[in-house]
PLY file of the C-alpha trace (Angstrom):
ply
format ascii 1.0
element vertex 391
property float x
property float y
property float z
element edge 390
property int vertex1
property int vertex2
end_header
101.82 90.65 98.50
104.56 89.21 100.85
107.97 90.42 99.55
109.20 86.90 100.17
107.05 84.93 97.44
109.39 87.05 94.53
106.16 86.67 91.93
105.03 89.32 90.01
101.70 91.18 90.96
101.33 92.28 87.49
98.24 89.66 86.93
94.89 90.59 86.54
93.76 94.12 84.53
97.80 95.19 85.91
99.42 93.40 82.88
97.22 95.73 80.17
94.91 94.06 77.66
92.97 91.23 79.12
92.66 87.83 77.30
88.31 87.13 77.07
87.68 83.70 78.60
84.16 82.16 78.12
82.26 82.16 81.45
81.50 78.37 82.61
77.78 78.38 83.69
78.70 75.23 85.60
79.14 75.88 89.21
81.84 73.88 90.88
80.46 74.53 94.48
77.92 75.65 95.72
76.53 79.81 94.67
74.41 82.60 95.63
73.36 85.55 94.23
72.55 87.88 97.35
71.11 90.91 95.15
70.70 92.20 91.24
71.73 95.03 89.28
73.04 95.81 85.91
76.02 97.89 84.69
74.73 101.02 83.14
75.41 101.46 79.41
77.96 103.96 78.43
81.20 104.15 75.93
82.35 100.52 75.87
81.11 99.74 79.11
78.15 96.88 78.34
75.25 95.92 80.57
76.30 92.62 82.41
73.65 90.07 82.71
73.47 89.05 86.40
73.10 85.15 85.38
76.55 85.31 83.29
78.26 87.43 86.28
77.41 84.46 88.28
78.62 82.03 85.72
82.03 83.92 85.53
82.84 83.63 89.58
80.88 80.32 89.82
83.70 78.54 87.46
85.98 77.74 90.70
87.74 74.95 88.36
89.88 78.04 86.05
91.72 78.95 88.43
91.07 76.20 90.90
89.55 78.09 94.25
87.28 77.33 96.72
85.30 80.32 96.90
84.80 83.54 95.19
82.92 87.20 95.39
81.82 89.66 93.14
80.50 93.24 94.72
80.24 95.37 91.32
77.91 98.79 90.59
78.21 102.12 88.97
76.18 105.05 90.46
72.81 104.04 90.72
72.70 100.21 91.16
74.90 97.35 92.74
75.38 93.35 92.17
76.91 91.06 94.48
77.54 87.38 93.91
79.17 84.35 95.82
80.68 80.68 94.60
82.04 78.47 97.10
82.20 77.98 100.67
84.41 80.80 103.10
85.55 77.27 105.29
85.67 73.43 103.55
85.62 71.62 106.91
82.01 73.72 107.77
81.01 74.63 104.11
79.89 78.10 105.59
78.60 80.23 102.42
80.66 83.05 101.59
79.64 86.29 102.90
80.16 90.30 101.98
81.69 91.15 105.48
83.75 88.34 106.00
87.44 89.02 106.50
90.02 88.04 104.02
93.93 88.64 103.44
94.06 92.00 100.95
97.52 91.76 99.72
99.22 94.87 97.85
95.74 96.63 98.55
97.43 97.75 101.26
99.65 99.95 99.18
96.87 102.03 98.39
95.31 102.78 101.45
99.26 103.59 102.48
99.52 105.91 99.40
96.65 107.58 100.18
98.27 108.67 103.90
101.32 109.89 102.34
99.39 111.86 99.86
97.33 113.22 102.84
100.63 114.21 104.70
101.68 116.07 101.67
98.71 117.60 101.09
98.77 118.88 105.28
102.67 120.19 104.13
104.24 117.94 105.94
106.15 116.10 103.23
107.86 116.88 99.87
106.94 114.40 97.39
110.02 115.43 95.56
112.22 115.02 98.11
114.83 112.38 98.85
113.80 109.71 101.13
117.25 109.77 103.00
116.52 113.11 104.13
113.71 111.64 106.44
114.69 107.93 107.49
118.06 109.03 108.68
121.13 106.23 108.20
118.64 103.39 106.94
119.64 103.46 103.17
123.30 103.70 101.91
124.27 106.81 100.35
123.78 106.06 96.56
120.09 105.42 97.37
119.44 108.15 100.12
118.40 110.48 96.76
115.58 108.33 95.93
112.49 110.27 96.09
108.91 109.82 98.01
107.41 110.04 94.19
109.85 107.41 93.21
108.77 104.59 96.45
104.96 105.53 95.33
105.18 104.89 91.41
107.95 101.82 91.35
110.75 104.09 89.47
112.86 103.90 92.76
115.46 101.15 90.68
116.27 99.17 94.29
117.95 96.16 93.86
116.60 92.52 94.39
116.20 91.29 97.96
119.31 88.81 98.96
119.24 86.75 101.90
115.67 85.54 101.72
114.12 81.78 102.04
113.37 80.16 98.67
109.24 80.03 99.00
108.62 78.57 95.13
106.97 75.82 96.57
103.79 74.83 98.29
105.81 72.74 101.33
108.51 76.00 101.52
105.66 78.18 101.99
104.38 76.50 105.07
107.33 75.66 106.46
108.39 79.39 106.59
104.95 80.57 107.81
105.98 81.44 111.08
108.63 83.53 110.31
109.05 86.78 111.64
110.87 89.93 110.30
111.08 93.43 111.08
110.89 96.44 108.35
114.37 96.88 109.11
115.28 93.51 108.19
113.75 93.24 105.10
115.36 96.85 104.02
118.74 95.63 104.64
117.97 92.78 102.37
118.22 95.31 99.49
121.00 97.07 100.27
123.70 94.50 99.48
123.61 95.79 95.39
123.99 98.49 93.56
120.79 100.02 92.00
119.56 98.45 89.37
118.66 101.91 87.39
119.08 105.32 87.77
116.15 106.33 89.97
113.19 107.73 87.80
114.50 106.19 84.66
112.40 102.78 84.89
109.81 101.20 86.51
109.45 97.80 88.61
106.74 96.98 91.03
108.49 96.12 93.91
106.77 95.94 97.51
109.52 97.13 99.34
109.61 100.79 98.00
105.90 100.54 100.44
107.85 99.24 103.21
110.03 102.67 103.22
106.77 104.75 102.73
105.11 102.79 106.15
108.55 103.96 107.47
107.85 107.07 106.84
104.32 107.63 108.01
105.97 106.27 111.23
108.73 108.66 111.41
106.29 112.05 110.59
103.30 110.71 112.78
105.38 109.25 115.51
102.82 106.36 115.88
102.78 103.00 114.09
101.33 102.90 110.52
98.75 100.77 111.13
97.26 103.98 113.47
97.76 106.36 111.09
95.86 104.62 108.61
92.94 103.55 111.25
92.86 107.16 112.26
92.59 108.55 108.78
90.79 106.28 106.56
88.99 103.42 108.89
87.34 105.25 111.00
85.94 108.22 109.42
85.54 105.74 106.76
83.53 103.28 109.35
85.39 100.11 108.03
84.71 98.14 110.97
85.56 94.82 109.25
89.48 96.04 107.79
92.75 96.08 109.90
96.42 95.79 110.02
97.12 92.96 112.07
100.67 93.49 113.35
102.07 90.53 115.21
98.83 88.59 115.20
99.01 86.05 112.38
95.42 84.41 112.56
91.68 86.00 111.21
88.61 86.29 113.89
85.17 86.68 113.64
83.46 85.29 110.36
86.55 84.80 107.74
87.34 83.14 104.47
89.64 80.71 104.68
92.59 80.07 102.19
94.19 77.05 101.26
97.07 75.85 98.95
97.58 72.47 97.21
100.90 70.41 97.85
102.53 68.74 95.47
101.22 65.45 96.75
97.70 67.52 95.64
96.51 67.70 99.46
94.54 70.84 99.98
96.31 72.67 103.34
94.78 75.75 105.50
97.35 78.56 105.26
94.56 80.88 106.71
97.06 81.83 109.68
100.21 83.38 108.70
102.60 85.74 109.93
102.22 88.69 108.08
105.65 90.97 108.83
107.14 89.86 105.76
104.52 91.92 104.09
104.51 94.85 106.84
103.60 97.95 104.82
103.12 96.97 101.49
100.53 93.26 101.70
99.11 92.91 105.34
96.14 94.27 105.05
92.88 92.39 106.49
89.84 93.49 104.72
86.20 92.41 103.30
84.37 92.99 100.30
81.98 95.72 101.72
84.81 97.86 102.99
87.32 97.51 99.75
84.23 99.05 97.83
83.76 101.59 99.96
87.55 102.57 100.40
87.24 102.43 96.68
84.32 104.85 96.22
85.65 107.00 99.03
89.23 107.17 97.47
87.79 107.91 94.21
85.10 110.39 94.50
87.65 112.65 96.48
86.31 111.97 99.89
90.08 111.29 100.99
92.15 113.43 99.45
91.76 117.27 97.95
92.02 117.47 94.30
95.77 118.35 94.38
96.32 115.70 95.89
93.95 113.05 93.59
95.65 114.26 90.61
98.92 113.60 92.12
97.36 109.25 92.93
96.35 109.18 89.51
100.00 110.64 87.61
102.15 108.00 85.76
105.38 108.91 85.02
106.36 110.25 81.84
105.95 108.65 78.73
109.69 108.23 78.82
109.75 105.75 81.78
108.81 102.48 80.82
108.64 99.01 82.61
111.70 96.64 82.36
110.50 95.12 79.80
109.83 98.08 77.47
105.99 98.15 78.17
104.45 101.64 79.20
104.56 102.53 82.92
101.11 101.21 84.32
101.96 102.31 88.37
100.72 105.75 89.46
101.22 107.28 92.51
99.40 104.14 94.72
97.60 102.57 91.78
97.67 100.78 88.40
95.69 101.12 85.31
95.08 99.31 82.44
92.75 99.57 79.40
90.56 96.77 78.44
88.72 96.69 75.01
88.90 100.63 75.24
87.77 101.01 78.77
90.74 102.73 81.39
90.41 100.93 84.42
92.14 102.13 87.98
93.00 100.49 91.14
94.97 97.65 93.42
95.47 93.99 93.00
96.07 91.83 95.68
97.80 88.49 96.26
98.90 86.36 98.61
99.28 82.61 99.53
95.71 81.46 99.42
94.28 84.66 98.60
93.88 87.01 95.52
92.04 90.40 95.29
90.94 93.04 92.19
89.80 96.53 93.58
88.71 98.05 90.33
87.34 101.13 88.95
87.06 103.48 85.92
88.07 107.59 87.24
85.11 108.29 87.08
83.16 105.50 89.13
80.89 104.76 86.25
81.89 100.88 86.90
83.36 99.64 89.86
83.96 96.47 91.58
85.95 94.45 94.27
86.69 90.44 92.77
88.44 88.22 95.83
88.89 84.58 95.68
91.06 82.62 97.30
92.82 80.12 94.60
94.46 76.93 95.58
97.49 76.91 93.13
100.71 78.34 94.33
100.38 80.53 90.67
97.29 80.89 89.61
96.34 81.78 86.14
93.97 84.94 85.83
90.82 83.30 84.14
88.17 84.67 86.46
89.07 88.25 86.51
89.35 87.93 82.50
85.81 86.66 82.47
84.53 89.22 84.75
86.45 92.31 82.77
85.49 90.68 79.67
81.72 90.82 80.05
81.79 94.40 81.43
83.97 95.69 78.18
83.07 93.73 74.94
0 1
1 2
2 3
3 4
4 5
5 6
6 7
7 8
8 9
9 10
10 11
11 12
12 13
13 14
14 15
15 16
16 17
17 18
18 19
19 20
20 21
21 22
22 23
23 24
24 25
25 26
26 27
27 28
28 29
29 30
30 31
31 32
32 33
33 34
34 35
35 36
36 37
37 38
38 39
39 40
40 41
41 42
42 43
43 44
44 45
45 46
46 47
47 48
48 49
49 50
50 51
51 52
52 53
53 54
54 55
55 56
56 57
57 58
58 59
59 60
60 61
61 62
62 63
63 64
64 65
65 66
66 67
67 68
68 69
69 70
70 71
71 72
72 73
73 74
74 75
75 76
76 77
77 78
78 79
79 80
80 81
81 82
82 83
83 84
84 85
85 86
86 87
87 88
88 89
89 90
90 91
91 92
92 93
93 94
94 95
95 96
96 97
97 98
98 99
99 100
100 101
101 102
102 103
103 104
104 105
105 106
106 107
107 108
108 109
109 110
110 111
111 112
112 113
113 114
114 115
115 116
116 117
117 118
118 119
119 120
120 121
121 122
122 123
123 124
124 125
125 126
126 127
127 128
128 129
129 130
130 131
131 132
132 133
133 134
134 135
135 136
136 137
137 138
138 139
139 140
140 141
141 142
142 143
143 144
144 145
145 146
146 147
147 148
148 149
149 150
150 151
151 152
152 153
153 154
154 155
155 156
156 157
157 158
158 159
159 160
160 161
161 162
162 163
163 164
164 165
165 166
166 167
167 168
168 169
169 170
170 171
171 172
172 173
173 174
174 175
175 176
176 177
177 178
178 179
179 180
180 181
181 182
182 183
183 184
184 185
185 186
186 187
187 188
188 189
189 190
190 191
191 192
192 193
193 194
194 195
195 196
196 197
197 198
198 199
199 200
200 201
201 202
202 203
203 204
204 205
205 206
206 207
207 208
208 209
209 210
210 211
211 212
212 213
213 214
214 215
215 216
216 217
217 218
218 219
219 220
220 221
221 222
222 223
223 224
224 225
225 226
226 227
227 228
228 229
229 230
230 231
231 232
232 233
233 234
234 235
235 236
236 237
237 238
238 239
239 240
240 241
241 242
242 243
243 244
244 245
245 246
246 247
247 248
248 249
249 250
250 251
251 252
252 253
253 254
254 255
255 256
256 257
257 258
258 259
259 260
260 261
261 262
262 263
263 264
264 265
265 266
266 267
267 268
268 269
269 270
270 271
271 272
272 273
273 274
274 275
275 276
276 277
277 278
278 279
279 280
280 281
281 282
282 283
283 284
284 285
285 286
286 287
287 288
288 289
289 290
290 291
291 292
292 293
293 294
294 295
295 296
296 297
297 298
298 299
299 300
300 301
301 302
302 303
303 304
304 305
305 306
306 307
307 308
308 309
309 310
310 311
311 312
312 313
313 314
314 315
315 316
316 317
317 318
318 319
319 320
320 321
321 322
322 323
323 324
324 325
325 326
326 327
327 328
328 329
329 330
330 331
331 332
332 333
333 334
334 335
335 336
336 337
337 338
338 339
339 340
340 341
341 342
342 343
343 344
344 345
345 346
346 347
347 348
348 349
349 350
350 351
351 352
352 353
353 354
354 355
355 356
356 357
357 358
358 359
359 360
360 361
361 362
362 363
363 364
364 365
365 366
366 367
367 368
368 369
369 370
370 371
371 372
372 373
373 374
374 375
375 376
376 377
377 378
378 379
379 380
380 381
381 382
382 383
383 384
384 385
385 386
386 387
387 388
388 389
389 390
């Protein structure tokens, strides 16, 4: 998510118990169900009738969107179901490759580079960031550790100096703007911390913008690279990338749009995306998210030192702001839904939203994007889908 839009990414299963909203078997736009399967039985896992699975993404009314997927399995069979169109002006249906904006996924395919680097002994978790981005923090926030940047206990300050983007006209006016990682460090630097590091937690995307720093600084290539190199290639995710300077999608794409306040619909597919360099660029589809995700969690990335390190919360100690338990490991969230411990990486940006979910042990999975018109969207669809899956 771009560090500029200040909203919270804590929607979806982030926020903890999920409200169950009934499934509309209305569609709204036109649907297709490209294959069937069922969610295996198992603790409170339930088996999800295809038909109501449909009816939960098809309901493009709560939140208003134009389109929506659904790729979900466990280990032996897979669904995948579409609502909408990918493009209003050519009502294109909605396909698994297609590209869309990721959001904070990004954060856990940069996680998951770090935790390889530690894992090769070429970083200390433990140690403080200062000691390996040289002059870019002052002093008093030099000791903050890689472990604190990856689980949100880091205590930066807010950002200062940054455009106002709480409405629909500010966000396209300020889609063109350009910053560089630098930039948007320096814009939390002008306060003092807002709690001892370690002490509390706050999702805040620019603790990912120091950790893309600091891939660069240990590979001595760009990010980007190091995460092509390590994940999307060996990976064969042909249809994910970190665009750098180039704001627009290519090839078959779903398009997002927001709604004014005069309730026109505009195209904010293209956007300049170095606001959310490091931490909510990422380009991706639903084919490759869910095979990151299987990848990821099955070990394929990282050795088991390593997984156990992606999957620690801090202790019980360390709580949110608001006095809720921590929820952010080391490059995920979790929540637990009607008894069921979900893990993953939600996703959001302006036209755009994204829920890469699993349980540890991959005995339910799925990948939910959509791309919801509202400037805040409510989380009704994902709280249908969870709901039918858990109760």
């Amino acid at each position: 998510m771009t560090p500029l839009s200040r909203r919270s990414l804590m929607g979806g299963v982030a926020a903890g118990a999920l409200s169950a909203a009934t499934a509309s078997t209305r569609a709204h736009a036109s649907t297709g169900i490209t294959s069937s399967g069922q969610v295996t039985d198992g603790g409170h896992l339930t088996t999800a009738d295809p038909r109501a699975l449909q009816a939960a993404i098809s309901d493009l009314s709560h939140p208003p969107a134009t389109s929506a997927q659904l790729r979900l399995g466990d280990r032996e069979t897979h669904w995948y179901g579409t609502a909408g169109v990918s493009d209003l002006s050519s009502g294109r249906a909605v396909h698994g490759d297609d590209q869309f904006r990721a959001g904070s996924v990004t954060k856990a395919f940069v996680a998951t580079v770090v935790l390889q680097l530690w894992a090769q002994h070429r970083l200390d978790l433990d140690a403080p960031i200062g000691g390996y981005l040289r002059g870019l923090l002052p002093s008093s926030f030099a000791r903050i550790t890689v472990t604190q940047l990856l689980n949100h206990t880091s205590g930066l300050p807010d950002h200062r100096g940054l455009p106002d983007l709480s409405t629909p006209e500010a966000v396209l006016r300020h889609r063109g703007d350009r910053w560089t990682p630098r930039e948007l460090v320096r814009t939390v630097t002008h306060s003092p911390l807002k709690f001892p590091p370690g002490t509390r937690q706050e999702y805040r995307g620019i603790n990912y913008v120091l950790l893309a720093l600091l891939i660069e600084e240990l590979t001595g290539r760009p990010y980007g690279e190091a995460i092509r190199s390590r994940i999307l290639r060996p990976l064969n995710l042909t249809r994910t990338r970190l665009p750098g300077d180039d704001p627009r999608l290519h090839g078959p794409h779903v398009h997002g749009y927001l709604r004014m306040t005069d309730t026109s619909l505009q195209d904010v597919t293209t956007y300049e995306q170095s606001s959310s360099w490091g931490e909510g660029e990422l380009v991706s589809s639903a084919d490759d998210l869910f095979r990151f995700q299987e990848a990821l969690f099955s070990g394929r990335l990282l050795a088991p030192e390593a997984m156990n390190h992606l999957f620690a919360l801090p202790p019980a100690s360390v709580t949110m702001l608001d006095g809720s338990p921590a929820r952010y490991s080391r490059g995920l969230q979790t929540a637990t839904v009607n008894g069921v411990t979900f893990w993953g990486k939600t996703g959001d940006t302006y036209g755009y939203r994204t829920r890469m979910i699993a349980t540890r042990d991959l005995r339910l999975r799925f990948v939910l994007s959509y791309t919801p018109t509202p400037l805040a969207a409510q989380e009704d669809m994902i709280n249908r889908v969870v709901a039918l899956l858990t109760t």
